[in-house]
PDB file as gemmi writes it, atoms N, CA and C in Angstrom:
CRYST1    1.000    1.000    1.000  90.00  90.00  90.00 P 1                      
ATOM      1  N   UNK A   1      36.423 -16.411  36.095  1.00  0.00           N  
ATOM      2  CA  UNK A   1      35.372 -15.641  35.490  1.00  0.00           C  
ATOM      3  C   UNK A   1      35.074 -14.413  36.339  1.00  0.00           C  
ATOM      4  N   UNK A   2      34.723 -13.233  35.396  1.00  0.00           N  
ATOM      5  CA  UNK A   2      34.200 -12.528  36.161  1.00  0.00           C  
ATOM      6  C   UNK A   2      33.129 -12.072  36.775  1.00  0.00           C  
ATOM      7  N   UNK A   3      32.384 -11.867  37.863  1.00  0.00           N  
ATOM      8  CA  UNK A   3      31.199 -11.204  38.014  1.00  0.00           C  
ATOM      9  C   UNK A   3      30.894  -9.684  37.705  1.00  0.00           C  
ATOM     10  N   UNK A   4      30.369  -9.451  37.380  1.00  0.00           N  
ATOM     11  CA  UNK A   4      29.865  -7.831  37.019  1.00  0.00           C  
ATOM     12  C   UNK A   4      28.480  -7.545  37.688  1.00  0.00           C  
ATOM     13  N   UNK A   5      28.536  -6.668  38.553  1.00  0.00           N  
ATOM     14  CA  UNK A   5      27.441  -6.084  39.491  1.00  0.00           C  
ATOM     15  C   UNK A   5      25.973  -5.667  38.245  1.00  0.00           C  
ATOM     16  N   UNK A   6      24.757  -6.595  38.622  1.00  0.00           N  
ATOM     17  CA  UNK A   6      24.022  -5.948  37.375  1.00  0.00           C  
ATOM     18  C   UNK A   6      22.072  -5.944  38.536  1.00  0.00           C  
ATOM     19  N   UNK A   7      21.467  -5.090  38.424  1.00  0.00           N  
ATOM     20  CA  UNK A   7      20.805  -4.435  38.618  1.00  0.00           C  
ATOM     21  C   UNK A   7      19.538  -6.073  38.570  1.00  0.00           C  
ATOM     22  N   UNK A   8      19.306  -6.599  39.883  1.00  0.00           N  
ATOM     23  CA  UNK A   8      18.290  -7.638  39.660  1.00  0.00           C  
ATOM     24  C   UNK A   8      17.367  -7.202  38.872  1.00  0.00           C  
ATOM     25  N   UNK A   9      16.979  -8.175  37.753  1.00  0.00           N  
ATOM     26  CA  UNK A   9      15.984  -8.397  36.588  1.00  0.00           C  
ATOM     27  C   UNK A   9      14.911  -9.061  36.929  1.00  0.00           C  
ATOM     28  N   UNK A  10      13.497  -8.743  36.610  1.00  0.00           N  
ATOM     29  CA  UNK A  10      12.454  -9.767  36.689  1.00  0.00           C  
ATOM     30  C   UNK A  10      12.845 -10.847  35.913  1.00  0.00           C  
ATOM     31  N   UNK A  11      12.622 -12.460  36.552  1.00  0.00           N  
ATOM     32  CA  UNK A  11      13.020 -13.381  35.504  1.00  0.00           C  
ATOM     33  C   UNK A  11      11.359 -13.514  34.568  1.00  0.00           C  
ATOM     34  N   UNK A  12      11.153 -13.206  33.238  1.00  0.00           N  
ATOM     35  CA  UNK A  12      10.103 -13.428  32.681  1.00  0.00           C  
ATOM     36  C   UNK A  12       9.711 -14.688  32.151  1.00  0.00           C  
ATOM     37  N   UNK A  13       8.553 -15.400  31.990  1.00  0.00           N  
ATOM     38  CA  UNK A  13       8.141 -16.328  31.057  1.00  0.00           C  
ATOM     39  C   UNK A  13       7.979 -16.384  30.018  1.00  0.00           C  
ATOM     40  N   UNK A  14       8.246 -17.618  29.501  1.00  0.00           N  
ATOM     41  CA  UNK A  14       8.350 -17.619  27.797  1.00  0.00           C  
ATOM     42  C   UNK A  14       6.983 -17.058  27.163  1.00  0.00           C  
ATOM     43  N   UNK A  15       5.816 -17.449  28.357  1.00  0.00           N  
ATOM     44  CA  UNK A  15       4.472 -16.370  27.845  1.00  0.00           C  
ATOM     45  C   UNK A  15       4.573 -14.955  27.892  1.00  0.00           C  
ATOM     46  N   UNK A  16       5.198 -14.543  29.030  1.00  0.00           N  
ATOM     47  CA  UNK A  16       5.714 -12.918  29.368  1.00  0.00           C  
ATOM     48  C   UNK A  16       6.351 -12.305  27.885  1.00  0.00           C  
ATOM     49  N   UNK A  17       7.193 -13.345  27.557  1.00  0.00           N  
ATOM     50  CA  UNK A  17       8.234 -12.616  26.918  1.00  0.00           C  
ATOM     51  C   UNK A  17       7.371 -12.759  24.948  1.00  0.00           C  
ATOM     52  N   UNK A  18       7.030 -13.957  25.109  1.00  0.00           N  
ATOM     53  CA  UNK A  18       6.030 -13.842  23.968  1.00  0.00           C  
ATOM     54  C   UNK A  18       4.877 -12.807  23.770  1.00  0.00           C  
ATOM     55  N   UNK A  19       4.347 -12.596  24.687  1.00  0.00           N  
ATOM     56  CA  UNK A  19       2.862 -11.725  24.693  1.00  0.00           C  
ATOM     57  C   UNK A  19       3.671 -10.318  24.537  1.00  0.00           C  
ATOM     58  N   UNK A  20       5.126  -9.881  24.844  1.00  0.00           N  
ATOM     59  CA  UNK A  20       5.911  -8.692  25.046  1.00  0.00           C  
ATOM     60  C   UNK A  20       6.039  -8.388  23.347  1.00  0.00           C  
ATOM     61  N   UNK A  21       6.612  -9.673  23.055  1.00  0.00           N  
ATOM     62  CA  UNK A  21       6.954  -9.419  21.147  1.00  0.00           C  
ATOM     63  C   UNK A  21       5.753  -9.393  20.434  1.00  0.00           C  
ATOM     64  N   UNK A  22       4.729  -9.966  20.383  1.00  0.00           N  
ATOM     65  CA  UNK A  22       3.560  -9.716  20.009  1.00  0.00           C  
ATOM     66  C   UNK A  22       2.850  -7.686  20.205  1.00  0.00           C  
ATOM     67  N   UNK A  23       2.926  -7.276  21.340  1.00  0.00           N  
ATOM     68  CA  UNK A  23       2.714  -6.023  21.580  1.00  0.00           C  
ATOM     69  C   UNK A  23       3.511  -5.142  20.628  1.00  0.00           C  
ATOM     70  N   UNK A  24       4.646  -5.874  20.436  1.00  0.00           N  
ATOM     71  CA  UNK A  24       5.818  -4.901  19.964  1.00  0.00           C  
ATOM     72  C   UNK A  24       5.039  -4.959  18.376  1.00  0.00           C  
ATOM     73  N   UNK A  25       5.103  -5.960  17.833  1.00  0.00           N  
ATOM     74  CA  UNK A  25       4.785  -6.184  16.734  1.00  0.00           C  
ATOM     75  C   UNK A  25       3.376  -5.683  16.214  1.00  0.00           C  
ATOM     76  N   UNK A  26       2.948  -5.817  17.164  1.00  0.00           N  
ATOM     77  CA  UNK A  26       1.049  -4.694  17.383  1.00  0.00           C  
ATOM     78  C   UNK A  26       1.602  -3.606  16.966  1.00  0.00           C  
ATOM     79  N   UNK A  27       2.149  -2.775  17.840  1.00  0.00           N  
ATOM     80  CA  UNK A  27       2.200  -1.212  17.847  1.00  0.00           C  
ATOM     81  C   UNK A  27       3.280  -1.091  16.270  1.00  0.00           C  
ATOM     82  N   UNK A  28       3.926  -2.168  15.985  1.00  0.00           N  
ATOM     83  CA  UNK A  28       5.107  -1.414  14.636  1.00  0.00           C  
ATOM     84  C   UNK A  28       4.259  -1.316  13.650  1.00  0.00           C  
ATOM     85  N   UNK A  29       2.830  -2.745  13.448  1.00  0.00           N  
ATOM     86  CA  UNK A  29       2.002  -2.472  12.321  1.00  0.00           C  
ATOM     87  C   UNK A  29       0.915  -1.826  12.444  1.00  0.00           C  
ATOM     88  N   UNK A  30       1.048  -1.308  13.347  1.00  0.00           N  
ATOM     89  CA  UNK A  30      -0.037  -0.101  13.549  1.00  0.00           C  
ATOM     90  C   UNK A  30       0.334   1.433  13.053  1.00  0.00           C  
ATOM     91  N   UNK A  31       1.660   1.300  13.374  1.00  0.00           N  
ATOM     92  CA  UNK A  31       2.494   2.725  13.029  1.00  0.00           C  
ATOM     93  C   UNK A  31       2.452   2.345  11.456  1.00  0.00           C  
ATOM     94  N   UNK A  32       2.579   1.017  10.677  1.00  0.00           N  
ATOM     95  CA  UNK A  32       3.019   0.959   9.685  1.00  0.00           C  
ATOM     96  C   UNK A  32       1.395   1.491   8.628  1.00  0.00           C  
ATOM     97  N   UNK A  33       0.488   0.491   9.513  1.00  0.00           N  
ATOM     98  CA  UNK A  33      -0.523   0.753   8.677  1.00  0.00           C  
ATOM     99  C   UNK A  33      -1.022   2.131   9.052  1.00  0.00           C  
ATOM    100  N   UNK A  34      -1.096   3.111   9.871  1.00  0.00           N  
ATOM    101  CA  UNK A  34      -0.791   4.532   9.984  1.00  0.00           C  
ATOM    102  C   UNK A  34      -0.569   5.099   8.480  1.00  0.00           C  
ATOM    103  N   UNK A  35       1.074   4.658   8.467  1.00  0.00           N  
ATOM    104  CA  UNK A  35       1.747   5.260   7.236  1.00  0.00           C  
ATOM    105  C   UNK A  35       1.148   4.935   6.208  1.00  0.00           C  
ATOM    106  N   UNK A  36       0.415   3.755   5.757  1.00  0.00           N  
ATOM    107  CA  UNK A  36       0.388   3.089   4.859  1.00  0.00           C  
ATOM    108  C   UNK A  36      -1.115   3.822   4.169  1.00  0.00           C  
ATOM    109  N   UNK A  37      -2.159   4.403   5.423  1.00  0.00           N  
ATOM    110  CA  UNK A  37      -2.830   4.852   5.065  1.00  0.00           C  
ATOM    111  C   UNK A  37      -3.007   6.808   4.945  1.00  0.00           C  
ATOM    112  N   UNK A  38      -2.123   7.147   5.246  1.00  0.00           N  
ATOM    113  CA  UNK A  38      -1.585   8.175   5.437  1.00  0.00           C  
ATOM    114  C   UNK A  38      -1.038   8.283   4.143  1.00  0.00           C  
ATOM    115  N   UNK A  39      -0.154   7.847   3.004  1.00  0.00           N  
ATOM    116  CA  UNK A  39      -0.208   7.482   1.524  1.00  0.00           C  
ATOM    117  C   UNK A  39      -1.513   7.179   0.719  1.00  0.00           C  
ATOM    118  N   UNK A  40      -2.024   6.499   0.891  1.00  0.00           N  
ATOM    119  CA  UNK A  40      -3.412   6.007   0.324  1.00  0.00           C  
ATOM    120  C   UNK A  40      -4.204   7.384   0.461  1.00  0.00           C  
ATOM    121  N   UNK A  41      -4.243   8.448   1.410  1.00  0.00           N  
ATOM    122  CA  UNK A  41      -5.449   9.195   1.153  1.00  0.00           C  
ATOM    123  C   UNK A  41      -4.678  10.529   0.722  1.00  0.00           C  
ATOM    124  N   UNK A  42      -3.147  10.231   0.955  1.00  0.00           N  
ATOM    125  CA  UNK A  42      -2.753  11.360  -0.349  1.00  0.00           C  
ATOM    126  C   UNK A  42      -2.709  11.264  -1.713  1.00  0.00           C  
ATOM    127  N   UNK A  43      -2.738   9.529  -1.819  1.00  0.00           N  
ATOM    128  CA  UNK A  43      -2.670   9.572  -3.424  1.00  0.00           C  
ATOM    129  C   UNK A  43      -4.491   9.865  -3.951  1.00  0.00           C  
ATOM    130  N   UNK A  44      -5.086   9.360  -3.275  1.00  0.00           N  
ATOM    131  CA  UNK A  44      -6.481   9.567  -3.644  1.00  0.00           C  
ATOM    132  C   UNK A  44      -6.777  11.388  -3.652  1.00  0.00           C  
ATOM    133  N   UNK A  45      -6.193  12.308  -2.688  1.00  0.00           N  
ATOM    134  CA  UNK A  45      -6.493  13.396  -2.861  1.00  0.00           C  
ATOM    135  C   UNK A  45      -5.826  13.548  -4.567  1.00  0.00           C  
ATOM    136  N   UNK A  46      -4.489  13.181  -4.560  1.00  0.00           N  
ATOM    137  CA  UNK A  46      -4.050  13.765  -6.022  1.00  0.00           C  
ATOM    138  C   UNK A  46      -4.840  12.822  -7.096  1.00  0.00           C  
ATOM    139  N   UNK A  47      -5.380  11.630  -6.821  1.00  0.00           N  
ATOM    140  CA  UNK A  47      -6.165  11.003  -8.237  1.00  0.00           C  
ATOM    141  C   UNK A  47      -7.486  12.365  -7.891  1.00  0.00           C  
ATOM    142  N   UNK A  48      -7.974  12.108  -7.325  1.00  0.00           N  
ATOM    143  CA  UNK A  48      -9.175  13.301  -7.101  1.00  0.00           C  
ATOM    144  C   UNK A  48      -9.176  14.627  -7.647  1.00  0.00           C  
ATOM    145  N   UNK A  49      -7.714  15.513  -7.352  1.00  0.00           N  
ATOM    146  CA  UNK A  49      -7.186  16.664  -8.111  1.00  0.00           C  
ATOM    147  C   UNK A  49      -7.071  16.398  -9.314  1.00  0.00           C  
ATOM    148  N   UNK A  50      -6.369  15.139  -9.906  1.00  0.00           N  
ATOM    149  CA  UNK A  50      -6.331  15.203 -11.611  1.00  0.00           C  
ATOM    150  C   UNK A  50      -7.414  14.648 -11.951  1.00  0.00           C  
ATOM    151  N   UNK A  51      -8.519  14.043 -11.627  1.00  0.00           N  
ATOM    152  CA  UNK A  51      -9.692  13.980 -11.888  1.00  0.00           C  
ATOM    153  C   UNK A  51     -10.600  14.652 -12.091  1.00  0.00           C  
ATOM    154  N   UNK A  52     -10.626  15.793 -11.144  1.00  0.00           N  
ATOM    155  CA  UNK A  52     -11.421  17.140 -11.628  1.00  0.00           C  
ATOM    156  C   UNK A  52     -10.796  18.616 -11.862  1.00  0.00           C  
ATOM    157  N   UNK A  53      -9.679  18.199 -12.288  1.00  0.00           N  
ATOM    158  CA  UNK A  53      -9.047  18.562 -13.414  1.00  0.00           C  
ATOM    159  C   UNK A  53      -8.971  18.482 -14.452  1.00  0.00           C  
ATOM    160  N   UNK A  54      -8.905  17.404 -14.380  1.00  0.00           N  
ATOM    161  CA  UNK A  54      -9.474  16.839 -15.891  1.00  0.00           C  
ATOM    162  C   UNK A  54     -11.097  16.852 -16.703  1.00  0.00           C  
ATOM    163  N   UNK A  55     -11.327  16.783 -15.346  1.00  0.00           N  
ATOM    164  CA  UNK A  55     -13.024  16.908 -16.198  1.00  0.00           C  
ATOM    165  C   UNK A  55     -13.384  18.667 -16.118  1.00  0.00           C  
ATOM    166  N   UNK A  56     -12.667  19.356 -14.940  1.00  0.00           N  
ATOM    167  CA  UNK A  56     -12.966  21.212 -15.589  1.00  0.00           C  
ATOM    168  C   UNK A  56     -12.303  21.148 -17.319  1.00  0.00           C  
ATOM    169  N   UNK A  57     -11.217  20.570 -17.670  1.00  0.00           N  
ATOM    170  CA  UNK A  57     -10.754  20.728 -19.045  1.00  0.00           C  
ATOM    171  C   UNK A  57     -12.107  20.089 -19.477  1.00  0.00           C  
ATOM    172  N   UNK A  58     -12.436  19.094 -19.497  1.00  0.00           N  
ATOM    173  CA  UNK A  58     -13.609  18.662 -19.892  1.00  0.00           C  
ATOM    174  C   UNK A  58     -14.730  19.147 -20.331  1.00  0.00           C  
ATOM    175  N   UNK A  59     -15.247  20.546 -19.635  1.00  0.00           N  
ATOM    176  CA  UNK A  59     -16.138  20.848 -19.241  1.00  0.00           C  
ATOM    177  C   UNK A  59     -16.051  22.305 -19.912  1.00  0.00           C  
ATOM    178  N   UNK A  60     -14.535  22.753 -19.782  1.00  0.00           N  
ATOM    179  CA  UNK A  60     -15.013  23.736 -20.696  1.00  0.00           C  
ATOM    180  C   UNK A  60     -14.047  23.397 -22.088  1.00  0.00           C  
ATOM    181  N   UNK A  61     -14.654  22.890 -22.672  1.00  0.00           N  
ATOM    182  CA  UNK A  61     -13.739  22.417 -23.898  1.00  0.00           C  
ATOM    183  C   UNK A  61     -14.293  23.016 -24.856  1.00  0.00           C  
ATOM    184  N   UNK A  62     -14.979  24.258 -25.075  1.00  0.00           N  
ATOM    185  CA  UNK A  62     -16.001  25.258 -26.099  1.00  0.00           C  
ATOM    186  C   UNK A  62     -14.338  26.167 -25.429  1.00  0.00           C  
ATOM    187  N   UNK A  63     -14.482  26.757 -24.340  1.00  0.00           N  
ATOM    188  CA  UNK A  63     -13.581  27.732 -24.547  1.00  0.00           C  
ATOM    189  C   UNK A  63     -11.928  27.439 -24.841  1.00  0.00           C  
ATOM    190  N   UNK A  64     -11.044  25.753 -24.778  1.00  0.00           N  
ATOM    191  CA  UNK A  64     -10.201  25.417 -25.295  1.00  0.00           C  
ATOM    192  C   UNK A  64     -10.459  24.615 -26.780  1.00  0.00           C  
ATOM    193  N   UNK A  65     -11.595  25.132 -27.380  1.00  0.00           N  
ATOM    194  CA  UNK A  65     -11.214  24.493 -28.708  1.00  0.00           C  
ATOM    195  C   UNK A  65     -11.042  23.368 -28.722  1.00  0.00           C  
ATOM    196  N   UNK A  66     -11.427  21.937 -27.545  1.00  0.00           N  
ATOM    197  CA  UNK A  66     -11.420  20.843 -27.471  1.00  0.00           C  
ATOM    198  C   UNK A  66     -13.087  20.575 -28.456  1.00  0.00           C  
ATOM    199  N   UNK A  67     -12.702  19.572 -29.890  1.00  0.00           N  
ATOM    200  CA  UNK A  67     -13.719  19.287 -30.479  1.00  0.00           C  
ATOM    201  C   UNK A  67     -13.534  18.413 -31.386  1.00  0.00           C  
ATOM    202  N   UNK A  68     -14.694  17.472 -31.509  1.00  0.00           N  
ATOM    203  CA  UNK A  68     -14.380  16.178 -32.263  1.00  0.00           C  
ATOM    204  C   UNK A  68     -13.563  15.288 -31.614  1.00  0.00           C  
ATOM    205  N   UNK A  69     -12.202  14.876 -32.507  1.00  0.00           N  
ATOM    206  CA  UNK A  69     -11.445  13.727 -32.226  1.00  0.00           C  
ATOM    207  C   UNK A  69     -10.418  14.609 -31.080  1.00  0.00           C  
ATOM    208  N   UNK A  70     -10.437  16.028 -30.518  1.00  0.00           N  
ATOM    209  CA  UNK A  70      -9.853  16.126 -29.049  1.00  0.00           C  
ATOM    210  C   UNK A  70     -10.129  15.394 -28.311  1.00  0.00           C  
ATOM    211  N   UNK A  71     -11.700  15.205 -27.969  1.00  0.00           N  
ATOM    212  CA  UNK A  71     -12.425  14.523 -26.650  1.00  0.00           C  
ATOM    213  C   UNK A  71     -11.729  13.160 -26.690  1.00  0.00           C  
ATOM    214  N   UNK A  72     -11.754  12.986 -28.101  1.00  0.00           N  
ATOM    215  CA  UNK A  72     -10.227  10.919 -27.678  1.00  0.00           C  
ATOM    216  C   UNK A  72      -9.551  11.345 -27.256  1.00  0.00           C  
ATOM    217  N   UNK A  73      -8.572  12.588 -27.344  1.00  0.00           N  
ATOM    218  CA  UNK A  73      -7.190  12.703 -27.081  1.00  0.00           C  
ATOM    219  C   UNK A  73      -7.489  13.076 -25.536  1.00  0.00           C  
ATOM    220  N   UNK A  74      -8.763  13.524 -25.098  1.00  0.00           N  
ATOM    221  CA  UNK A  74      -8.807  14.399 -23.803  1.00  0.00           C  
ATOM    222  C   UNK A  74      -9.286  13.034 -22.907  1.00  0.00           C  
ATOM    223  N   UNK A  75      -9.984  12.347 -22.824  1.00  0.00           N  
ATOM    224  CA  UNK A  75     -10.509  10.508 -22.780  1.00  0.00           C  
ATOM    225  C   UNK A  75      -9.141   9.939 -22.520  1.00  0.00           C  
ATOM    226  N   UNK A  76      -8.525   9.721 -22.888  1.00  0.00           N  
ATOM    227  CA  UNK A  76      -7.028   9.226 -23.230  1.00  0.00           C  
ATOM    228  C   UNK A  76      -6.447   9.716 -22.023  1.00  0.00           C  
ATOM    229  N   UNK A  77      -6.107  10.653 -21.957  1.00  0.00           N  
ATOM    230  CA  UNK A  77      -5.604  12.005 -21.054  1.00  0.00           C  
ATOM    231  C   UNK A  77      -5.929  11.392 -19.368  1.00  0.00           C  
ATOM    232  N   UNK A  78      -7.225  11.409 -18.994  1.00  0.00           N  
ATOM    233  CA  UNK A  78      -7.747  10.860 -18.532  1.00  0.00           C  
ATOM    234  C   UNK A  78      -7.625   9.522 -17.772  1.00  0.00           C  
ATOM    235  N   UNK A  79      -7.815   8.847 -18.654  1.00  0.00           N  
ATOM    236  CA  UNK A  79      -7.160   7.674 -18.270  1.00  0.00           C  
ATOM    237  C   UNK A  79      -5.741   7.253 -17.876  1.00  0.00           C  
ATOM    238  N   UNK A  80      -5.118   7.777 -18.652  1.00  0.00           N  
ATOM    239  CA  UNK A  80      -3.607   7.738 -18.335  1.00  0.00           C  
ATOM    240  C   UNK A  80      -3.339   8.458 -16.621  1.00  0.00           C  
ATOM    241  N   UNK A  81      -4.165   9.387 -16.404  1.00  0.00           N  
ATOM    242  CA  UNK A  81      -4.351  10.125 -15.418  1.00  0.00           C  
ATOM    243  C   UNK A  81      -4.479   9.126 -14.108  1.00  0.00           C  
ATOM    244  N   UNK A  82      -5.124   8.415 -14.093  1.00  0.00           N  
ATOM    245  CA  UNK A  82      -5.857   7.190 -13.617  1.00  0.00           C  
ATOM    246  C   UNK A  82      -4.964   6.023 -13.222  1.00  0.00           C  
ATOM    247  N   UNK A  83      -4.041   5.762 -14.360  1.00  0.00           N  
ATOM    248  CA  UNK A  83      -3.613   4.855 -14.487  1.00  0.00           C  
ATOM    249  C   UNK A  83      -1.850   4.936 -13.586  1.00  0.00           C  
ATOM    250  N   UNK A  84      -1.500   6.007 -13.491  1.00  0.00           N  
ATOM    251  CA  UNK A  84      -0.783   6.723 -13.395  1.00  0.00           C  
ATOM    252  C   UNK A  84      -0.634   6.689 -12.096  1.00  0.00           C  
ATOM    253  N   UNK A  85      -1.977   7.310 -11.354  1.00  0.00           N  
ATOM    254  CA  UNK A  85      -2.018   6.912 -10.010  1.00  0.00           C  
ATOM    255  C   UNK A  85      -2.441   5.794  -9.356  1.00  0.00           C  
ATOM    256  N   UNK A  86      -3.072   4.917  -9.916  1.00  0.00           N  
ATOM    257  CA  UNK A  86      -3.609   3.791  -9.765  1.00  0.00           C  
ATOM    258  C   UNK A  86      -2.115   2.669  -9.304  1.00  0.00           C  
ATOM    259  N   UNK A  87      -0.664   2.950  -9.742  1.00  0.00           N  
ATOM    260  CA  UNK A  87      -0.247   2.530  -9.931  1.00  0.00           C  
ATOM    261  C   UNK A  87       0.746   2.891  -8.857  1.00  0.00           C  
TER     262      UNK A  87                                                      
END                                                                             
């Protein structure tokens, strides 16, 4: 067999080496939930943008001729809007 010259290692404990993977696993779902919320408050900016977007159409619906059975179709609109990102 051969020996190969290797750089003395701390020998660690199975607590050492456990409490090591645990840290690891800290910091990956930390980065993850980072990301995770880093998504969440972009989709909420864009539900937020088509939300009051939707309600400026809303709002001026005298100057688009939105009247009567529009406001279902514009309601509708809306929701789908919602649903869309919700999803």
């Amino acid at each position: 067999m051969f020996q190969h010259e290797q750089a003395p290692r701390e020998k660690m404990t199975p607590k050492q080496t456990k409490t090591d993977f645990k840290q690891m696993q800290t910091a990956e779902l930390v980065k993850v939930n980072k990301e995770q919320r880093r998504q969440a408050t972009l989709a909420c900016l864009i539900w937020r943008m088509k939300v009051d977007h939707a309600a400026s159409i809303w709002q001026s619906d005298v100057a688009l001729h939105v009247i009567g059975s529009s406001r279902e179709i514009v309601k509708k609109l809306i929701a789908l809007c919602v649903l869309i990102v919700v999803n």
